[in-house]
C-alpha positions as CSV (number, residue, x, y, z in Angstrom):
1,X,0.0,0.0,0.0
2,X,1.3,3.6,-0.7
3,X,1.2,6.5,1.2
4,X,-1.8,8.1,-0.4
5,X,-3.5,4.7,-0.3
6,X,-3.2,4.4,3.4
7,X,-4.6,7.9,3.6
8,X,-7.5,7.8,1.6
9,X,-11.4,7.8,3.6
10,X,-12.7,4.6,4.9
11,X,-15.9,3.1,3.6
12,X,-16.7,3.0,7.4
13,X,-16.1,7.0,7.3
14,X,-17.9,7.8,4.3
15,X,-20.8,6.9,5.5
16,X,-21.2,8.6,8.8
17,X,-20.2,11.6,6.3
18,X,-23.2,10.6,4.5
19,X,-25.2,10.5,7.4
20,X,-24.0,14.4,8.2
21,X,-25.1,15.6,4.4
22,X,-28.7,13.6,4.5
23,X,-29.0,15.8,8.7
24,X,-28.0,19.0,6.6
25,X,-30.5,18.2,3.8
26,X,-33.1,18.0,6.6
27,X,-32.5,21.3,7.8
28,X,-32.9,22.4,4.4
29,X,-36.3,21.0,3.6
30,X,-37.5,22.3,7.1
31,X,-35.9,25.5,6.7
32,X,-36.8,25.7,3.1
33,X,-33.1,26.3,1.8
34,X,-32.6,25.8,-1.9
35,X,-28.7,25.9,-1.4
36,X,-25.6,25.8,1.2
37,X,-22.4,27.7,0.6
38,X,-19.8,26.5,3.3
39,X,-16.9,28.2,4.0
40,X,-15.8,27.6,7.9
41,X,-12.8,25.1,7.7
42,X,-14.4,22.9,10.6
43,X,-17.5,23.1,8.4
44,X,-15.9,21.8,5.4
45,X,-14.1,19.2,7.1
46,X,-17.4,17.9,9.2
47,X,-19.4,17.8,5.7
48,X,-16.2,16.2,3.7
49,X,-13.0,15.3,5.7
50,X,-11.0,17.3,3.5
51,X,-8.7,19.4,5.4
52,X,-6.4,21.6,2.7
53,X,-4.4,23.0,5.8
54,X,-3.7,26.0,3.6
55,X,-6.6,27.9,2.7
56,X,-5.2,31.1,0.5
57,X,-7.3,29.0,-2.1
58,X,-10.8,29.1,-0.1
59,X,-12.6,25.8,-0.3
60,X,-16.3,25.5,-0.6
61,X,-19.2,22.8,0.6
62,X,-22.0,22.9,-1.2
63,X,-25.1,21.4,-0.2
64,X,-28.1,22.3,-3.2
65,X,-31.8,20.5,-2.6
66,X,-30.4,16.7,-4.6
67,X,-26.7,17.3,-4.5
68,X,-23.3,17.8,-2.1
69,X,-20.1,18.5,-3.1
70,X,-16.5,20.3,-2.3
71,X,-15.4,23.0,-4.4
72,X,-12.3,24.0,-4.6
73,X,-9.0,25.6,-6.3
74,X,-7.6,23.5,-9.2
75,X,-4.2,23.0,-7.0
76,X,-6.1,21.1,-4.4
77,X,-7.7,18.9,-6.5
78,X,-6.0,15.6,-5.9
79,X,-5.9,16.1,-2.0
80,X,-9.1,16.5,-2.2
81,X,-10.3,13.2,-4.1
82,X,-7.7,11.1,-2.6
83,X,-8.4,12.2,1.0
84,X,-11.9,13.5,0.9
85,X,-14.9,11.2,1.8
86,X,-17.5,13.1,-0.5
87,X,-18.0,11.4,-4.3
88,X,-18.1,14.8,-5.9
89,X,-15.1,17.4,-5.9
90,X,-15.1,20.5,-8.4
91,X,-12.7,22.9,-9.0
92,X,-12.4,26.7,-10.1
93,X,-9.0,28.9,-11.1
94,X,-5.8,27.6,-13.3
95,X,-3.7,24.8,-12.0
96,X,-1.8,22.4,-15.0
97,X,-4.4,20.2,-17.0
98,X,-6.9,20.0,-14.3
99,X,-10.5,20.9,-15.4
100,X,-12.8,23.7,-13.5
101,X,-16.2,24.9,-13.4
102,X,-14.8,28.9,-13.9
103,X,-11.5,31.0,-12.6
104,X,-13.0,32.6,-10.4
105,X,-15.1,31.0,-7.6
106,X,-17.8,33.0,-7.4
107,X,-18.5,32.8,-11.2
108,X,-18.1,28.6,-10.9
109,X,-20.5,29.1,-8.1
110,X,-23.3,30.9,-10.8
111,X,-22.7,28.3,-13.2
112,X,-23.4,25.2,-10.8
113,X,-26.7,27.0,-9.2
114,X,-27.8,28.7,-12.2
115,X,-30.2,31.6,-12.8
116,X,-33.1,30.0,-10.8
117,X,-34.4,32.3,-7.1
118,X,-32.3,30.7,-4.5
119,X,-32.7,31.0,-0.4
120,X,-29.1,30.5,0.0
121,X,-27.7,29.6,3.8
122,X,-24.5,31.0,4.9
123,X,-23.0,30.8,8.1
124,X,-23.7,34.0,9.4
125,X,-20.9,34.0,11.6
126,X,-18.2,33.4,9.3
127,X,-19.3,34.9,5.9
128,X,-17.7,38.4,5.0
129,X,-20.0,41.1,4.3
130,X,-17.5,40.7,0.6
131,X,-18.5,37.2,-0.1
132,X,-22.0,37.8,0.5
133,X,-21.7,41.3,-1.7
134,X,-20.3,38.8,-4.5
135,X,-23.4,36.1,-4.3
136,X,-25.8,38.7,-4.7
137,X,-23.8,40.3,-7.4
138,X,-23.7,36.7,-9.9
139,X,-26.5,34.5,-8.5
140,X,-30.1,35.3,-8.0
141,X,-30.5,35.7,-4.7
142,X,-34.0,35.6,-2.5
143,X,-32.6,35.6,0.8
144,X,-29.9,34.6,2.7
145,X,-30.6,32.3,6.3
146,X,-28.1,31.8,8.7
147,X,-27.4,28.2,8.8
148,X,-24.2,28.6,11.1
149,X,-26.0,27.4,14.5
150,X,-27.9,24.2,12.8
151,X,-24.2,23.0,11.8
152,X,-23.4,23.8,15.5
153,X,-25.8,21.6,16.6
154,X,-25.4,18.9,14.4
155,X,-21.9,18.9,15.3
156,X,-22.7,18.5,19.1
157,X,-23.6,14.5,18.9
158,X,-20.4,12.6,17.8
159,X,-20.2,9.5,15.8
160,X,-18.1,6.8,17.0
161,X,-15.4,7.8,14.2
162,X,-15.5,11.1,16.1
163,X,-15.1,9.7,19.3
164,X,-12.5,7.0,18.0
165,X,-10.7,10.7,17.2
166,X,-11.0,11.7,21.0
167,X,-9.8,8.9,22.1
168,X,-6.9,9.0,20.5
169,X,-6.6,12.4,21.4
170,X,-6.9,12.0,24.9
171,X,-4.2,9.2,24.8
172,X,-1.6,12.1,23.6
173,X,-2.7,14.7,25.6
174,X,-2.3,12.9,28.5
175,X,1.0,11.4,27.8
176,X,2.1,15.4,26.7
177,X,0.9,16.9,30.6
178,X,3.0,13.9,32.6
179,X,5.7,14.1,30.7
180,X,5.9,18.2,31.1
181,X,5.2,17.2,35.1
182,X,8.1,14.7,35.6
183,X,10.0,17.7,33.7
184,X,9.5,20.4,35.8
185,X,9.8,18.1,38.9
186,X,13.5,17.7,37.3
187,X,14.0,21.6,38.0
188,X,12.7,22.3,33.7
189,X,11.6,25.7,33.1
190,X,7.6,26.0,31.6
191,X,9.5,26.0,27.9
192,X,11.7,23.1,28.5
193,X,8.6,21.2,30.4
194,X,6.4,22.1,27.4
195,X,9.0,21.0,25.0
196,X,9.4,17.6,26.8
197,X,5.9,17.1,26.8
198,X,5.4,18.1,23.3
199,X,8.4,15.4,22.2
200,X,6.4,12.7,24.4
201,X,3.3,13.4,22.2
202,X,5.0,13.1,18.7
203,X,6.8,10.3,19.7
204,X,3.5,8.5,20.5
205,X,2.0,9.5,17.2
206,X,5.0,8.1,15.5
207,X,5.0,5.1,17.0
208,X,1.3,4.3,16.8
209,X,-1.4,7.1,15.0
210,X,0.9,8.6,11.8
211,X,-2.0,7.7,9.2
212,X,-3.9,10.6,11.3
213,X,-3.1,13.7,9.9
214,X,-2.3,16.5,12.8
215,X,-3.0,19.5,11.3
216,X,-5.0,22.7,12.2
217,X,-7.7,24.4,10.5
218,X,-6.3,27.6,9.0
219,X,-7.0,31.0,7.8
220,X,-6.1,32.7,4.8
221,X,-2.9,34.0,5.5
222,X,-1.3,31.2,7.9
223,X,-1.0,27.1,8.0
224,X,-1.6,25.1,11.2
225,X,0.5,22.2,10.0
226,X,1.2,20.7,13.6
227,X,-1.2,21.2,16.7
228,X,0.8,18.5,19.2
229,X,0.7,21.7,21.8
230,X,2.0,22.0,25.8
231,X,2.1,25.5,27.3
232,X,3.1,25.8,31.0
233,X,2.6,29.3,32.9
234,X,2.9,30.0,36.8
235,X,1.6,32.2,39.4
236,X,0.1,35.2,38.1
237,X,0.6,34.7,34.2
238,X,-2.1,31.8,34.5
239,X,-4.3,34.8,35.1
240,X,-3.8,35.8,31.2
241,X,-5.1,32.0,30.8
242,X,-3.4,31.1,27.4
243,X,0.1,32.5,26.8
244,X,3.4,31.2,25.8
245,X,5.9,29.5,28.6
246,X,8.8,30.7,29.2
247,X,12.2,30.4,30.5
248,X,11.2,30.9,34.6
249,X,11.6,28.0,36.3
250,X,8.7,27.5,39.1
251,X,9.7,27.5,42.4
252,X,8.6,26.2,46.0
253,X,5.6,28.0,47.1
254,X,4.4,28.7,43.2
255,X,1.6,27.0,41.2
256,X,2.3,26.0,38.0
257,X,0.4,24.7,35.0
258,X,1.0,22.4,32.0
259,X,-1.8,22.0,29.8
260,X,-2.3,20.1,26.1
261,X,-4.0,19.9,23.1
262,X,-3.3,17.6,21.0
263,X,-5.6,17.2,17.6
264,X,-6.1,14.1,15.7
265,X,-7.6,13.1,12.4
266,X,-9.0,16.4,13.3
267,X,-10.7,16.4,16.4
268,X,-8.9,17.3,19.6
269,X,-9.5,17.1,23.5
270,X,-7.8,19.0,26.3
271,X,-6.1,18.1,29.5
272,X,-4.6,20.5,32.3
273,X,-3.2,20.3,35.8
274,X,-2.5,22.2,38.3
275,X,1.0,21.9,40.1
276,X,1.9,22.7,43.4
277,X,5.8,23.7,43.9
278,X,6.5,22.3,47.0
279,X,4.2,24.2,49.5
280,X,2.1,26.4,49.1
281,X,0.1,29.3,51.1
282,X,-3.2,29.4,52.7
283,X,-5.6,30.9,50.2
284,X,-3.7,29.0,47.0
285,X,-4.0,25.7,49.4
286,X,-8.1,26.1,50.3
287,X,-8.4,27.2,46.2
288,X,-7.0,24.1,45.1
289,X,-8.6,21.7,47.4
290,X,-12.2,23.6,46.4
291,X,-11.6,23.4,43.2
292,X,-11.0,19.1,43.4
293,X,-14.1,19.3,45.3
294,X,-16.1,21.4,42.4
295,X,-15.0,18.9,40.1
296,X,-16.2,15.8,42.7
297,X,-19.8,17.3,42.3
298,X,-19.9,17.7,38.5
299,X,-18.5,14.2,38.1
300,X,-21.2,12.9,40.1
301,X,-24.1,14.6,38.1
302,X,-22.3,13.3,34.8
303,X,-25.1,11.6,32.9
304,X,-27.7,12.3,30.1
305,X,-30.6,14.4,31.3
306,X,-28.4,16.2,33.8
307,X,-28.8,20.1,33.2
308,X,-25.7,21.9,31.7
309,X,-26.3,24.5,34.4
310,X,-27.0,22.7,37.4
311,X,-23.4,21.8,36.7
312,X,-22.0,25.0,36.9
313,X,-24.0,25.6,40.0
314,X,-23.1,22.8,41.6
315,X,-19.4,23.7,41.0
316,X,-19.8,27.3,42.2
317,X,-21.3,26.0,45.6
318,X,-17.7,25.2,46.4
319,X,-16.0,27.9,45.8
320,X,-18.5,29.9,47.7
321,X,-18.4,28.5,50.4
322,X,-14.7,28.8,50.1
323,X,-14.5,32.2,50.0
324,X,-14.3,33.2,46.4
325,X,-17.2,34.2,45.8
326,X,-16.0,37.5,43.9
327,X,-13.4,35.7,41.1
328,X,-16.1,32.7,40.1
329,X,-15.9,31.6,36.5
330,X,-17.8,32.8,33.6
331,X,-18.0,29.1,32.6
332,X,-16.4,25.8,33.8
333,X,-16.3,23.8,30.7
334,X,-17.2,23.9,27.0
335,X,-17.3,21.5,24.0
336,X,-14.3,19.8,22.6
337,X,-14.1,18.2,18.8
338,X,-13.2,20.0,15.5
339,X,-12.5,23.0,17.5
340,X,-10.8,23.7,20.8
341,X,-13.7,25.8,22.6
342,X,-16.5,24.1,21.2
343,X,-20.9,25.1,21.9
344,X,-22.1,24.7,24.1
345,X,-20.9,25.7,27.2
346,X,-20.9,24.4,30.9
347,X,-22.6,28.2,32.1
348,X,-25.3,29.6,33.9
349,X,-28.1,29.9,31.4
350,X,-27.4,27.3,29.5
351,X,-30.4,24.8,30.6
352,X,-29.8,22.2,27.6
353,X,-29.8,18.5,29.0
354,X,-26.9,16.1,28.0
355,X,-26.9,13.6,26.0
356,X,-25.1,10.4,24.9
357,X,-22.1,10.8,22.3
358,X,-21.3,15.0,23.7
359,X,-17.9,15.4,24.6
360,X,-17.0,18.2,27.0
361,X,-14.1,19.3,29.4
362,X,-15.1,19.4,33.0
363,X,-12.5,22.4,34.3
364,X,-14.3,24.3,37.3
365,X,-11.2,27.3,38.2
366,X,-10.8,30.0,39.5
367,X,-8.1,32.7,38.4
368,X,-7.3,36.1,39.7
369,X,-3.4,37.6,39.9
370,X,-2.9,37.0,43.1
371,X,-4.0,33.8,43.5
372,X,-2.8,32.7,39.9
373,X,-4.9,29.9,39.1
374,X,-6.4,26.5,39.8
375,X,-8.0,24.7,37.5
376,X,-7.7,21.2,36.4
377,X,-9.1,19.7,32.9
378,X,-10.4,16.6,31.8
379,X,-12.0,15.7,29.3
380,X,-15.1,13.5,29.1
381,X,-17.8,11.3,26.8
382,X,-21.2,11.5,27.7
383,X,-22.5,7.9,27.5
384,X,-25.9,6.1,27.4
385,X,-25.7,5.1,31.5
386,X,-23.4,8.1,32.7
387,X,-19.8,9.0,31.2
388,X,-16.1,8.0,30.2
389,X,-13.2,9.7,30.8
390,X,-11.6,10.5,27.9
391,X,-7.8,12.2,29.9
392,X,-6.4,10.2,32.4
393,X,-3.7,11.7,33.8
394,X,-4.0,12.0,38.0
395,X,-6.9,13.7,39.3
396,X,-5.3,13.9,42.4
397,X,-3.6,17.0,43.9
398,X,-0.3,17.5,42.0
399,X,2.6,18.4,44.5
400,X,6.5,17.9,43.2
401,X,9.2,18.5,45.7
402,X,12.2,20.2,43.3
403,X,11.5,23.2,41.3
């Protein structure tokens, strides 16, 4: 088998892909949608599996009333068909003897739907007031419906390919945290902790996942070739949440934090930890042990039917009654999949139930700058009877002696 043989969609895959297009067309019937125009690289990728990783080129998925199909730039033509699990891929500009629709998308676009009224969906958060300007210029155009949310929703139930993709996900993420952990136990800095953890992780997909691409989905202007990712921040940068690490090395009495994505095939999950350097004061001690017991009381309420914000209530409790009351959370976990910060979120106000095949981080924490933070992240499937973890790194508190 060659490389682009092993690579190509399973059978298996192209169906569940199938099964996505015949939801969409659904939404179109109800709706009363003649036509689709996809341009949101998770979007694509969802509705095809075709990733270009580069998208100076923009690609297309089009959904009409009978028909689906990618469109996209001559150049990514044979990516497209050999790792794409949609029968149908055409292509607009100039790239060697490949045929297309038009040069220019838009105009490929007015040949495929033709001259007929069209109620066209978009996703409203995504499409440039440009793009839009340019469908109402070449096709006739009714209205336009924001279709954005109804491929949110769609997306929220995983197929077991999905999940087979979190999994897998899970497996490196975890392997990238305890690797950065025994790292900075060794006296690393967050950089050299994060680089250790990220080496762990590639190893790992060397040795077991490489048929799964690990690439990003990318704007116009910039490639996400490799998303194997550790950061590690301490003290009172964890307050900026996300950041680079750097060269300190943490320190006893410090808090520090390695945390991981890692995506697979597409889909990624997310694990974080909190560290203790040695010991710790007072308020960072009763933080961290409120925050294991926030997470105790969401685990327990883990199950389809629970209440996304009787969750978040149930966290809170704890750190009210721990005296932080004033820094609470806006949130204290959020969807993984296709994207790192997925809908819907663990929040008050959100009063959707759960249900089987959602996969969501459970990460109750608090963060202020002088406290730093606490906040610990797994990630978890919700199942038919209750949930599986899908991180398993210790749950534990984290203390290491050196730093």
């Amino acid at each position: 088998m060659n490389i682009t043989d092993e690579k190509r969609s399973s059978s298996e895959l192209r169906g569940y892909v199938k099964q996505r297009i015949a939801a969409m067309h659904a939404t179109m019937e109800r709706r009363g949608i003649d036509a689709v125009i996809m341009t949101r690289p998770e979007n694509i990728f969802y509705f095809s599996n075709f990733n270009p990783i580069i998208i100076s080129h923009v690609p297309y998925f089009i959904l009409t009333r009978d028909d689906a199909f990618l469109l996209v730039h001559a150049i990514r033509h044979d990516h497209a068909v050999n790792e794409g699990a949609v029968d149908k891929v055409l292509c607009y500009g100039k790239w060697g003897a490949t045929q297309v629709v038009a040069l220019d998308a838009v105009d490929a676009l007015k040949e495929l739907l033709g001259d007929q009224e069209l109620t066209v969906g978009v996703e409203g958060d995504y499409a440039s007031m440009n793009f839009l300007s340019q469908l109402r210029n070449k096709l006739n155009i009714k209205q336009f419906l924001d279709i954005a949310q109804d491929a949110v929703n769609q997306r929220l139930i995983k197929d077991p390919h999905e999940i087979n993709m979190c999994r897998i996900s899970g497996e490196i993420v975890d392997l990238g945290v305890i690797r950065a952990i025994e790292a900075l136990e060794a006296g690393a800095s967050e950089a050299q902790a994060a680089t250790e953890g990220q080496y762990a992780m590639r190893q790992r997909w060397h040795e077991k996942y490489q048929k799964y691409e690990v690439s990003g989905f990318s704007n116009s202007e910039t490639a996400d070739i490799d998303t194997f990712v550790v950061w590690c921040m301490s003290n009172e940068r964890l307050n900026y949440g996300c950041d680079c690490p750097t060269g300190y090395v943490p320190m006893p009495g410090d808090l520090t934090m390695p945390m991981s994505w890692a995506r697979i095939g597409g889909y990624n999950v997310e694990n974080e930890r909190t560290v203790i350097v040695g010991h710790v004061n007072e308020e960072r001690t009763r933080a961290y042990d409120a925050m294991l017991r926030a997470r105790d009381n969401i685990f327990k309420m883990l199950r389809p039917g629970a209440i996304f914000e009787d969750l978040y209530f149930a966290a809170m409790k704890e750190y009210e009654d721990a005296g932080f009351g004033s820094i609470l959370p806006g949130r204290c976990g959020h969807g993984m999949g296709l994207s790192t910060h997925e809908f819907p979120s663990v929040t008050k106000g959100n009063k959707a139930p759960l249900a089987p095949g959602m996969i969501l981080t459970v990460e109750p924490g608090l963060m202020s700058a002088e406290l730093g933070a606490v906040r610990n992240s797994d990630t978890v499937l919700i199942t038919e009877n209750g949930f599986e973890f899908l991180t398993n790194s210790p749950r534990d508190k984290i203390i290491i002696k050196q730093g």
